[in-house]
C-alpha atoms as a printed R data frame, in Angstrom:
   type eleno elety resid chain resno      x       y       z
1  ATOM     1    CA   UNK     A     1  8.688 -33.881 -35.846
2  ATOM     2    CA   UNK     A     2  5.603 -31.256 -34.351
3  ATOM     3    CA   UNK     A     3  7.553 -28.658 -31.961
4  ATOM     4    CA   UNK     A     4  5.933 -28.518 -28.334
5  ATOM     5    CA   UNK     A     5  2.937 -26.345 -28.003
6  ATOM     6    CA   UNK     A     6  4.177 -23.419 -25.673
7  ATOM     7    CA   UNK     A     7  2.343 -22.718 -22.489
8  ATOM     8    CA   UNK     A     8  2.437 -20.344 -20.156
9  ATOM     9    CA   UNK     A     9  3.154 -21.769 -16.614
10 ATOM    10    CA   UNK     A    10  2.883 -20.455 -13.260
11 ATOM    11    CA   UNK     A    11  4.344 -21.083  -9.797
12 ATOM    12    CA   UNK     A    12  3.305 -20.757  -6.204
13 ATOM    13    CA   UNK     A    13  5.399 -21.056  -3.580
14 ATOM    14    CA   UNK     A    14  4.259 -20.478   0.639
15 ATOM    15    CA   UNK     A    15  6.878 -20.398   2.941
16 ATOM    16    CA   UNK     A    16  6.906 -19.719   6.380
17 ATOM    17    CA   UNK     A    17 10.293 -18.639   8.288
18 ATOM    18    CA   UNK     A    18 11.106 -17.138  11.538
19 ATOM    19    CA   UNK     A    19 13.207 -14.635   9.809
20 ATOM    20    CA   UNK     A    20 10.663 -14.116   6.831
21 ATOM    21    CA   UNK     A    21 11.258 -10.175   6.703
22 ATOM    22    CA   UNK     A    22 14.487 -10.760   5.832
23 ATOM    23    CA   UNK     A    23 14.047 -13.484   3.163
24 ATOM    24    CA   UNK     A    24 11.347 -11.203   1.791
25 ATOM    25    CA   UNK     A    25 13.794  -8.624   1.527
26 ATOM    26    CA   UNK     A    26 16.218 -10.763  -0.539
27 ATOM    27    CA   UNK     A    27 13.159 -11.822  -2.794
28 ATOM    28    CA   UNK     A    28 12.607  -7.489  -4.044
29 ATOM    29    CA   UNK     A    29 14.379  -7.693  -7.512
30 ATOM    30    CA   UNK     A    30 13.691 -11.956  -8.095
31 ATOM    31    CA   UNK     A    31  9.800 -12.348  -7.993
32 ATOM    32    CA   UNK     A    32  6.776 -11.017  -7.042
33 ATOM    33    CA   UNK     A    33  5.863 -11.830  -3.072
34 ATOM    34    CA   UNK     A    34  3.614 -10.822  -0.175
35 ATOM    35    CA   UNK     A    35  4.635 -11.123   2.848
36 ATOM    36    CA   UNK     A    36  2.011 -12.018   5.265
37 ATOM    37    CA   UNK     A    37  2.640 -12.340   9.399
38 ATOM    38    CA   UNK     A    38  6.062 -14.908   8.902
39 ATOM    39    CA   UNK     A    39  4.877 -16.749   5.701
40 ATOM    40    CA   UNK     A    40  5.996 -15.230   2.253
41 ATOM    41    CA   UNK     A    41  3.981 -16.467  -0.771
42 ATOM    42    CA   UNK     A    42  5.833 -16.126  -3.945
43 ATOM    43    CA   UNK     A    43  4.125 -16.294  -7.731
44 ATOM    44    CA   UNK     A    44  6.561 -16.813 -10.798
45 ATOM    45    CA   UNK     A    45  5.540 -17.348 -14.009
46 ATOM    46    CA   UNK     A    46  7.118 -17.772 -17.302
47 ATOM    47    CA   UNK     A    47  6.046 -18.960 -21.357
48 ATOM    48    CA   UNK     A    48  7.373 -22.360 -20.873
49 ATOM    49    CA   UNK     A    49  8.779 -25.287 -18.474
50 ATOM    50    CA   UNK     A    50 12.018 -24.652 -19.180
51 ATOM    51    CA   UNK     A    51 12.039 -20.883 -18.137
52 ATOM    52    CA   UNK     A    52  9.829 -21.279 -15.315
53 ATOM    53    CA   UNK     A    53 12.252 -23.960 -13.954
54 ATOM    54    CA   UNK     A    54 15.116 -21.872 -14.634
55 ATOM    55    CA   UNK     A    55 13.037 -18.984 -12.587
56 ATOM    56    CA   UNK     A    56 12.573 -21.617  -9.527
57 ATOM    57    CA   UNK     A    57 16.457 -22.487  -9.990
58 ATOM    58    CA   UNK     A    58 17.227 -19.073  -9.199
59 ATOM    59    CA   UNK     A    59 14.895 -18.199  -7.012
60 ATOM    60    CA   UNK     A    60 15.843 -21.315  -4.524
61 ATOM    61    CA   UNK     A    61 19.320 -20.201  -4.923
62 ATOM    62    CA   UNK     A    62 18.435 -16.911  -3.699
63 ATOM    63    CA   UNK     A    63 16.584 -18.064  -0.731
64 ATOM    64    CA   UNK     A    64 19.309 -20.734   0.136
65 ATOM    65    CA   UNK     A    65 21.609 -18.025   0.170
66 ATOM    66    CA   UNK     A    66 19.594 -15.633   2.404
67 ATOM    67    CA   UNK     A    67 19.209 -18.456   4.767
68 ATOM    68    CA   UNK     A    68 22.264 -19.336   5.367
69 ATOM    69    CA   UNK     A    69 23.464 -15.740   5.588
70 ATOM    70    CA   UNK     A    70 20.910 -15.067   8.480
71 ATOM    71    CA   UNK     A    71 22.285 -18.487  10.436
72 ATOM    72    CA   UNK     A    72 25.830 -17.259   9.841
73 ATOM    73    CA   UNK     A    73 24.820 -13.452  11.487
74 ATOM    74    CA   UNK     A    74 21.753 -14.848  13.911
75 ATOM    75    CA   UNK     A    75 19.600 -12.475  12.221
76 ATOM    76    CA   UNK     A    76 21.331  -9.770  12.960
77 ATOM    77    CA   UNK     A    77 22.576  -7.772  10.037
């Protein structure tokens, strides 16, 4: 059996969100970001599938999380 060839993978997520600042501000120690006028556009990258879906498992997590914080406080922290 020939192992998988290993490939580095990247990611791009755009997002756009009424509270985006905020998300953004969850995202600092996940992934790289810029956040640009309400839409945050995140890159992730990793050496395989596996890890970069692992990365996007976390990362969604994280956002998920940050969402539903901000509809719990209105925004307001």
């Amino acid at each position: 059996m020939t192992p998988r060839k290993s490939e580095s993978s990247r990611l791009l997520l755009r997002l756009t969100h009424e509270d985006a600042e905020a998300l953004a501000a969850s995202l600092i120690t996940e992934a790289e970001f810029i956040n640009h006028n309400g839409t945050i556009e995140i890159t992730e990258g990793a050496d395989s599938m596996v890890d970069l879906r692992a990365r996007w498992n976390t990362l969604m997590r994280g956002l998920i999380a940050s969402e539903q914080t901000l509809g719990i406080t209105g925004g307001n922290e």
